[in-house]
C-alpha positions as CSV (number, residue, x, y, z in Angstrom):
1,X,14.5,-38.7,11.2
2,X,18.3,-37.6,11.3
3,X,19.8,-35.1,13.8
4,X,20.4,-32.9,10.9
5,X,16.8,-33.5,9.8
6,X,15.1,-32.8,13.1
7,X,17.2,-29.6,13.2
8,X,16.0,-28.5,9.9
9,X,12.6,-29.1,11.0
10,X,12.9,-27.5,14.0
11,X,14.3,-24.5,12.6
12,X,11.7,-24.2,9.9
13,X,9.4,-23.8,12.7
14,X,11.2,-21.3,14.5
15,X,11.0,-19.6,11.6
16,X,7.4,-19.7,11.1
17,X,6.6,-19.2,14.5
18,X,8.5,-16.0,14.3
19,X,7.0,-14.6,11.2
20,X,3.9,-15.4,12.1
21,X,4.5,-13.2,15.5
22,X,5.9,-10.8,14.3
23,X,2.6,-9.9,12.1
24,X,0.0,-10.5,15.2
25,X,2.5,-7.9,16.8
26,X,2.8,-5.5,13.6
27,X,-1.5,-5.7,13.6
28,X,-1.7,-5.3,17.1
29,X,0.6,-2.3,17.0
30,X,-0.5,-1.1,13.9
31,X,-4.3,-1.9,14.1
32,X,-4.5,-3.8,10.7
33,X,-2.9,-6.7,8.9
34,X,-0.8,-7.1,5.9
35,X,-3.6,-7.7,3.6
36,X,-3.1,-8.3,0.3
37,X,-5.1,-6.8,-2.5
38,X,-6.8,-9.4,-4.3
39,X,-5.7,-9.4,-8.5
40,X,-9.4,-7.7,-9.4
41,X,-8.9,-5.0,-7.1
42,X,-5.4,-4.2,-8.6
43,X,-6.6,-4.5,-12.1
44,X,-9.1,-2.0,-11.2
45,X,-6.4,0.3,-9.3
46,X,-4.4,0.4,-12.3
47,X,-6.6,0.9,-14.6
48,X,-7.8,4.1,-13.0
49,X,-4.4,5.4,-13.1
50,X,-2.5,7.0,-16.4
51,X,0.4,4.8,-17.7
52,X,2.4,8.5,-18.0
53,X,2.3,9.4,-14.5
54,X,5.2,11.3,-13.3
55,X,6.6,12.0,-9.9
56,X,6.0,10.3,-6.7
57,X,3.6,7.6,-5.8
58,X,3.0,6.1,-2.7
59,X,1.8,3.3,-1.2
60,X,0.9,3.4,2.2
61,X,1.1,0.1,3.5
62,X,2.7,-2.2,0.8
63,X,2.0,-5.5,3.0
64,X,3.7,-8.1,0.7
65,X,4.1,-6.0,-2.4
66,X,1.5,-7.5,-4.6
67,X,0.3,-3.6,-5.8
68,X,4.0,-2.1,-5.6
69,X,5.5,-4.0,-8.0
70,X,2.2,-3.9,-10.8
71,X,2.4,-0.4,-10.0
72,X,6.1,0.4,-10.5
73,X,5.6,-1.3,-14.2
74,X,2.7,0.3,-14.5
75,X,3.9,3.8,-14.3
76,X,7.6,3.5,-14.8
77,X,8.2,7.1,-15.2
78,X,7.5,7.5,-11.5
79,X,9.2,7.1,-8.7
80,X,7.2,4.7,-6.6
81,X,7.6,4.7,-2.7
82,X,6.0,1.8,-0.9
83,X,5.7,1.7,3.2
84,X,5.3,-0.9,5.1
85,X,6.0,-1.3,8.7
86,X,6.0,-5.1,9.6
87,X,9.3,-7.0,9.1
88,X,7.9,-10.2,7.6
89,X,6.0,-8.7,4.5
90,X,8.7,-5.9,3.9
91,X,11.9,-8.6,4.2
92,X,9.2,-10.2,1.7
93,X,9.3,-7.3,-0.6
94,X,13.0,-6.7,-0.1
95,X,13.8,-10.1,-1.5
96,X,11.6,-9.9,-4.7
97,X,12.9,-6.6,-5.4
98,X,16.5,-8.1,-5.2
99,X,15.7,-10.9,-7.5
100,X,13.1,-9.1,-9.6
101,X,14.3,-5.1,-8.9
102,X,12.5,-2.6,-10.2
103,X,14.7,0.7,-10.7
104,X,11.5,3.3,-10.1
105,X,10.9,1.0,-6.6
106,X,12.0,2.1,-3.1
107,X,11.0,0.3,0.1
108,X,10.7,2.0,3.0
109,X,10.1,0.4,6.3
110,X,8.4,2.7,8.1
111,X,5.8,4.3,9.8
112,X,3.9,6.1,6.6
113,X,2.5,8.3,9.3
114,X,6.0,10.3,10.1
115,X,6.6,10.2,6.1
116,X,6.0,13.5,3.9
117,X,3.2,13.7,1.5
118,X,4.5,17.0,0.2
119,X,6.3,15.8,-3.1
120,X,3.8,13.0,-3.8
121,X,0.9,13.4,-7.0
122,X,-0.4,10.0,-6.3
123,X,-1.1,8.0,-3.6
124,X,-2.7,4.3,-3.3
125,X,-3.8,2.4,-0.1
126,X,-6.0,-0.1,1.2
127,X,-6.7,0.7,5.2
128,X,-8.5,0.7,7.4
129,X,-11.4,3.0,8.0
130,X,-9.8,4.1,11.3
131,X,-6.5,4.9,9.0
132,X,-8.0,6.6,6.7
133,X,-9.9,9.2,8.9
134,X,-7.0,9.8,10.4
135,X,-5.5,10.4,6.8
136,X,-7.1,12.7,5.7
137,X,-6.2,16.0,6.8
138,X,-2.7,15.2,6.0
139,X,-3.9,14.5,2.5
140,X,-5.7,18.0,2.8
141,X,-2.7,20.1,4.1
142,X,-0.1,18.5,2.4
143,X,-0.8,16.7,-1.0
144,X,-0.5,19.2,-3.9
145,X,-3.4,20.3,-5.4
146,X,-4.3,17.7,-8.4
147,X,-3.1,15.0,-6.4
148,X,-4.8,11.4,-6.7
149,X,-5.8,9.4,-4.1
150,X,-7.1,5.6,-5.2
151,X,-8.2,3.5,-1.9
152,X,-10.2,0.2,-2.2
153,X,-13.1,-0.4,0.4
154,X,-12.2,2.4,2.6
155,X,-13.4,5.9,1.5
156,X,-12.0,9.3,2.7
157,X,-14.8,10.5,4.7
158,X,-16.0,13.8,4.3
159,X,-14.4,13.9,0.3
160,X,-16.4,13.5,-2.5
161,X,-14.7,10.9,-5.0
162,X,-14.3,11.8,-8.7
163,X,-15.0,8.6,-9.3
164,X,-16.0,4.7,-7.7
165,X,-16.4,1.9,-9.3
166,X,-18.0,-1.1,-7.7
167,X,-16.2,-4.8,-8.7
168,X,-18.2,-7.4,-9.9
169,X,-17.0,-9.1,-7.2
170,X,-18.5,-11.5,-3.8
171,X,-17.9,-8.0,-1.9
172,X,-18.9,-5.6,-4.8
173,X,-15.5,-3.6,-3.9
174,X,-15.4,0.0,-3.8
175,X,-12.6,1.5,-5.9
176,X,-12.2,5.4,-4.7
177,X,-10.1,7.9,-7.1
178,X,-9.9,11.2,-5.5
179,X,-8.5,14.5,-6.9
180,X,-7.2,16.6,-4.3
181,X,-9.1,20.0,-5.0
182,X,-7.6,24.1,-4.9
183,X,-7.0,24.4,-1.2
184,X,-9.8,27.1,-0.5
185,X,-12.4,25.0,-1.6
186,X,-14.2,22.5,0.7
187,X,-13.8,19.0,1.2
């Protein structure tokens, strides 16, 4: 192998070994890993969500953007937010949305935790179960009322869901759609 080719090499694994890292890192600091959702899942998302939607949806925790970008086509009259907090995934996004852009997508790398739920009347998220406890009292206090929720294998604890469906899948996958109710009712 050449000196140039050995230094290609070399760097390629640099490069790997630094992505790869950087994600035990973001999981470790984060407590979950840039899953993706698998195609089913996403069909099943989407299809519980009205092409018309209008306003702000978020994703909390984008990972690689495999829902963000479905779901910026699929509502494209909204103005889709997706978080994510590890550098790999999000540099990820960042370069498909440069050479595929969506104009109703906006990346945010950042902690969806210090971000405002106030404007949004959707939000979509696969956590964890720790993630979404901790979720939902913001969702409570600070999503308008009429608000969906849609979360995949995680439910918000202590809401009742206005609908599931279960995937005909190896897992059989919840799919949660919540409505946030008036806020004098109960959860």
């Amino acid at each position: 192998m050449s000196a140039t080719g050995t230094l290609l090499f070399l760097l390629l694994w640099a490069v790997l070994l630094a992505g790869a890292l950087s994600i035990v890192v973001s999981t470790l600091r984060t407590g979950a890993p840039p899953m993706p959702s698998p195609p089913r899942v996403r069909r099943a998302l989407l299809a519980m969500l009205p092409r018309d939607l209008t306003g702000t949806v978020l994703e909390l925790g984008a990972g690689w953007g495999d829902l963000a970008f479905p779901l910026a086509d699929h509502c494209p009259q909204a103005r889709v937010v997706a978080y994510e907090r590890s550098w790999l995934p999000f540099l990820f996004m960042c370069l498909r949305q440069r050479f595929f852009p969506r104009a109703n997508l906006n990346l945010c790398r950042q902690d969806f935790f210090r971000a405002s739920f106030q404007d949004a009347g959707c939000v979509l998220c696969y956590l964890s179960r720790g993630h979404m406890t901790r979720l939902a009292p913001r969702f409570a206090a600070e999503l308008p009322e009429g608000a969906l929720i849609l979360s995949h294998t995680f439910s918000l604890r202590g809401w009742t869901p206005a609908r599931t469906v279960r995937l005909d899948d190896l897992y059989r996958t919840p799919v949660y759609l919540y409505v946030v109710p008036p806020r004098e009712q109960a959860r």
